[in-house]
C-alpha positions in Angstrom: -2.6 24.7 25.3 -3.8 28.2 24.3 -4.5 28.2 20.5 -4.1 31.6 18.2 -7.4 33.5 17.8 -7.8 32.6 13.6 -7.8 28.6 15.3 -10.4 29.2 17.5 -12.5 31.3 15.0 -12.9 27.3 12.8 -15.3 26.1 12.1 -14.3 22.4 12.5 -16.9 19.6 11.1 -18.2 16.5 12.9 -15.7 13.8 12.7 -17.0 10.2 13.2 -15.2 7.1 14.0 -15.6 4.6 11.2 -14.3 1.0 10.4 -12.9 -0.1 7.0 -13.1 -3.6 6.8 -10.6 -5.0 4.0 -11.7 -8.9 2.4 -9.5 -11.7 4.1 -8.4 -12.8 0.9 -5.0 -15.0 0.6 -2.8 -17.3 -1.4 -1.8 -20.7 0.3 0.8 -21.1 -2.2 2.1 -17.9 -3.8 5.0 -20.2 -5.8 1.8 -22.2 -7.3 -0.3 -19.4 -8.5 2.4 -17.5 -10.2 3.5 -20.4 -12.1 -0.1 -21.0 -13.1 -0.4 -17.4 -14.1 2.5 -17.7 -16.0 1.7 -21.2 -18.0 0.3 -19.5 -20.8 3.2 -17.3 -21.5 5.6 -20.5 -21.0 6.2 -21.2 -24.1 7.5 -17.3 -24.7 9.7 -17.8 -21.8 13.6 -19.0 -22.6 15.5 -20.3 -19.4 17.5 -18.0 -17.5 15.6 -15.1 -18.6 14.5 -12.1 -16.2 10.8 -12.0 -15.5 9.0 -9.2 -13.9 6.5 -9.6 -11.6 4.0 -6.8 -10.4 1.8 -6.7 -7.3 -0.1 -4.7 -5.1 1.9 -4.1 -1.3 -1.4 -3.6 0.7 -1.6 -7.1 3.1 1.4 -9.0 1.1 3.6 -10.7 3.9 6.4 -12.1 2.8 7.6 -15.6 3.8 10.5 -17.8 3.3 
């Protein structure tokens, strides 16, 4: 590959190869711990209501 001449007049840093290592953290029972973390709003709650429920995406695998 021949690049242009303003490429080849960079001056490109150092690049290293790192590792990001990411805690191993995980629920056994997802069900369980959003009832729990809902209990103290319970009584708030009617039944049959719509409930919204936020989370982070990064390492959530969904299983049924």
């Amino acid at each position: 590959m021949i690049l242009p001449e303003a490429v080849r007049k960079l001056d490109i840093p150092k690049m290293v190869k790192i590792t990001q290592l990411f805690p191993d953290d995980h629920l056994e029972d997802t069900a369980a711990a959003v009832r729990d973390a809902a209990a103290p709003f319970a009584a708030e709650m009617k039944e049959g209501a719509s409930v919204a429920v936020l989370a982070g995406s990064r390492g959530i695998r969904v299983s049924t």
